[in-house]
Structures are given as structure tokens and as C-alpha cells.
C-alpha positions as CSV (number, residue, x, y, z in Angstrom):
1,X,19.4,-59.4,60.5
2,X,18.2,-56.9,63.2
3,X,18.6,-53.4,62.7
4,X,19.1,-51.0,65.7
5,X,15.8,-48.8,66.1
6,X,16.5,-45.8,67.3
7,X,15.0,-43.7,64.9
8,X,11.9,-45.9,64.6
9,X,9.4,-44.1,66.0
10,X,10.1,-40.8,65.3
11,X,8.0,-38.6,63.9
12,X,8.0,-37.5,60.8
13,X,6.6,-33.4,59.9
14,X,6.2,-33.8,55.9
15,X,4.1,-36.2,53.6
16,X,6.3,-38.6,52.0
17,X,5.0,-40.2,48.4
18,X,6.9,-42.9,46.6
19,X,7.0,-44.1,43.1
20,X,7.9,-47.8,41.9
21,X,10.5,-46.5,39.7
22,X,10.3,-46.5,36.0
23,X,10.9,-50.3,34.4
24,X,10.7,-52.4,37.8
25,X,7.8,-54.5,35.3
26,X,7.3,-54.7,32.0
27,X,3.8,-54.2,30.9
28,X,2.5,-57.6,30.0
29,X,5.5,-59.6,31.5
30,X,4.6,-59.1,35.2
31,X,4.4,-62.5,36.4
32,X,7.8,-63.8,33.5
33,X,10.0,-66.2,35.1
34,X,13.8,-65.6,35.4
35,X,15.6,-68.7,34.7
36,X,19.4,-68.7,35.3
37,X,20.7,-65.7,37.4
38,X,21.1,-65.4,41.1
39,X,18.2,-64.6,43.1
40,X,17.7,-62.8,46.4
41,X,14.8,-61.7,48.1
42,X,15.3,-59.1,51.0
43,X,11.7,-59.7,52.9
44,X,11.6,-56.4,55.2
45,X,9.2,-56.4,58.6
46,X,9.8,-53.5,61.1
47,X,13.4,-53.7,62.2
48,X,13.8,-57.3,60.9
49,X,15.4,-58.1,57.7
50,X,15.3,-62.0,56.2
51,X,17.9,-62.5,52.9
52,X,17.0,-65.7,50.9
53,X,19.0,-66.1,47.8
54,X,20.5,-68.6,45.6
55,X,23.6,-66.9,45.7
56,X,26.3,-67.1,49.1
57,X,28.3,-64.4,47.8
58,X,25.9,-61.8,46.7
59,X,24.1,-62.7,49.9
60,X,27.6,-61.2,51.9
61,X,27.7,-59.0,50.3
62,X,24.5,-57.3,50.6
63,X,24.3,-58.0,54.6
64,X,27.9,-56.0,54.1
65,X,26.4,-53.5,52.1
66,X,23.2,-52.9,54.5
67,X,25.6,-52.7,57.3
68,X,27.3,-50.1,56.1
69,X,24.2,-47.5,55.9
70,X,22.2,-49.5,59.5
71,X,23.7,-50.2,62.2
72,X,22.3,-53.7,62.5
73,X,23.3,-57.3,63.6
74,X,23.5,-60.5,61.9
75,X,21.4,-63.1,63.8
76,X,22.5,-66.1,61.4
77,X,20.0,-68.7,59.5
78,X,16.6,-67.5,60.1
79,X,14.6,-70.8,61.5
80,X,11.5,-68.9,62.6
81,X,9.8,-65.5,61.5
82,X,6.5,-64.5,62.7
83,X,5.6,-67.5,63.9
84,X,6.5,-68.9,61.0
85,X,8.7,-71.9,61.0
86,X,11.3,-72.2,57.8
87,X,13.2,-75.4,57.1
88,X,15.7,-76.3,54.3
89,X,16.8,-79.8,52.7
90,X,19.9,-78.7,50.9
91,X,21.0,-81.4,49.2
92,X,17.4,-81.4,47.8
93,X,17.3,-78.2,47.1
94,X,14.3,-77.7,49.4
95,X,13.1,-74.5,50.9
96,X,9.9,-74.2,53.2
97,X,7.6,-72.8,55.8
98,X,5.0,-74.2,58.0
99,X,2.8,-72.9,61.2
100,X,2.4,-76.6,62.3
101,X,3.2,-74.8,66.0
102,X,0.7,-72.8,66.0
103,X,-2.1,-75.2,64.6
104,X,-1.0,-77.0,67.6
105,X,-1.4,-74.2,69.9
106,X,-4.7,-73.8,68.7
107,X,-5.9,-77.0,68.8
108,X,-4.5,-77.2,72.6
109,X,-6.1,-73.6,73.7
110,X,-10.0,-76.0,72.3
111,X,-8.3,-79.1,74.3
112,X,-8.8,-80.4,70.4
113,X,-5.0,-81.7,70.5
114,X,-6.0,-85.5,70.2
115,X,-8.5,-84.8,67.4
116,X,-8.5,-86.4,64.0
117,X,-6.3,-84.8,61.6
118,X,-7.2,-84.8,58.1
119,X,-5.3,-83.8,54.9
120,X,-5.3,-80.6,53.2
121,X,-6.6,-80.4,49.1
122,X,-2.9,-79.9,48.7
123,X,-0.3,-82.3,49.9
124,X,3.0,-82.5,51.4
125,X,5.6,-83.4,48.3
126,X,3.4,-82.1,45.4
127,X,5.9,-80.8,43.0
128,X,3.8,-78.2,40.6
129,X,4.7,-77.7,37.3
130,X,2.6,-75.9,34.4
């Protein structure tokens, strides 16, 4: 979603201060695991908003819900952000990013293009578990 800047680069006279407010964590259980419930992350950068969740409904509803305090527009699945590509495999479930496009870039801008290519300590498919 893209939200209408008008106000962006006003400037503001006072000092603003925030707080996280009062039981966002719990003191020992920061990194817990919620199994079960719906999920959405609302991943702000400038004017751009991305919405990934586990959830069509509640996902609507909060693009209705930003909408009506923005003005903003929906600009539907999300297959790039900041250079970033993102790819889904539904029907497994799948959910990823890569910068394979800019690697290439790269190696193009060194004429390096044509070069070995080697694999990663990690690799492509490795399903972590603890």
C-alpha cells in the first residue's frame, strides 16, 4: 500500500519521545513462539506499507482500517520491495525473499557475470528446526 505524502516532509516545532507501551514483551519470554493464532506483520518504510499475514480477512480488514485514517492506495501482491524480490509457493506454504537481481547487477557492473558460482554455508531448501 502507498500512502499519499503530503504531510511528509513537514516540519515538525516540538520533540516528540515514544514509549513501547507497557506489556508489548514479557520479561524473559521475548523471543516465545506463538503457535495457533493469525499472524500479520505491517512492515512500514517511508510512505510504503507491506501486510504479510496468515490471515485474508484480518488482512482486509486492516488495509480497510489504515484507509480510513491515510489516504493511501492498494498496489496489490507486493513482488518486489527495496530491491528485494519476494516469491510465494502456496500450496507449499512457502514465503521468501531473494536479491538474486542485484547479485547479478553486480557481478555485470565487474563484467564478473560468467564467473563461477559457488554455494552459500546455507542452502536453498534447508528446513530449520530446533
Amino acid at each position: 500500500m502507498d500512502v499519499k505524502t503530503t504531510f511528509l516532509n513537514g516540519f515538525v516545532e516540538e520533540e516528540i519521545y515514544i514509549d513501547q507501551p507497557e506489556g508489548f514483551t514479557v520479561v524473559g519470554e521475548e523471543q516465545k513462539k506463538v503457535s495457533g493464532s493469525s499472524v500479520l506483520f505491517l512492515v512500514l518504510y517511508v510512505d510504503d506499507i507491506l501486510l504479510i499475514g496468515n490471515d485474508i480477512k484480518m488482512l482486509g480488514d486492516t488495509k480497510a482500517w489504515l484507509s480510513t485514517k491515510f489516504s493511501m492506495k492498494d498496489l496489490g501482491e507486493a513482488s518486489y520491495i527495496l530491491g528485494i524480490k519476494i516469491f510465494r509457493g502456496r500450496s507449499k506454504m512457502i514465503l521468501g525473499m531473494t536479491r538474486n537481481s542485484y547479485v547479478e547487477k553486480v557481478l555485470k557492473g565487474f563484467k564478473m557475470e560468467h564467473s563461477k558460482r559457488g554455494f552459500l554455508s546455507m542452502r536453498h531448501g534447508v528446513k530449520l528446526s530446533k
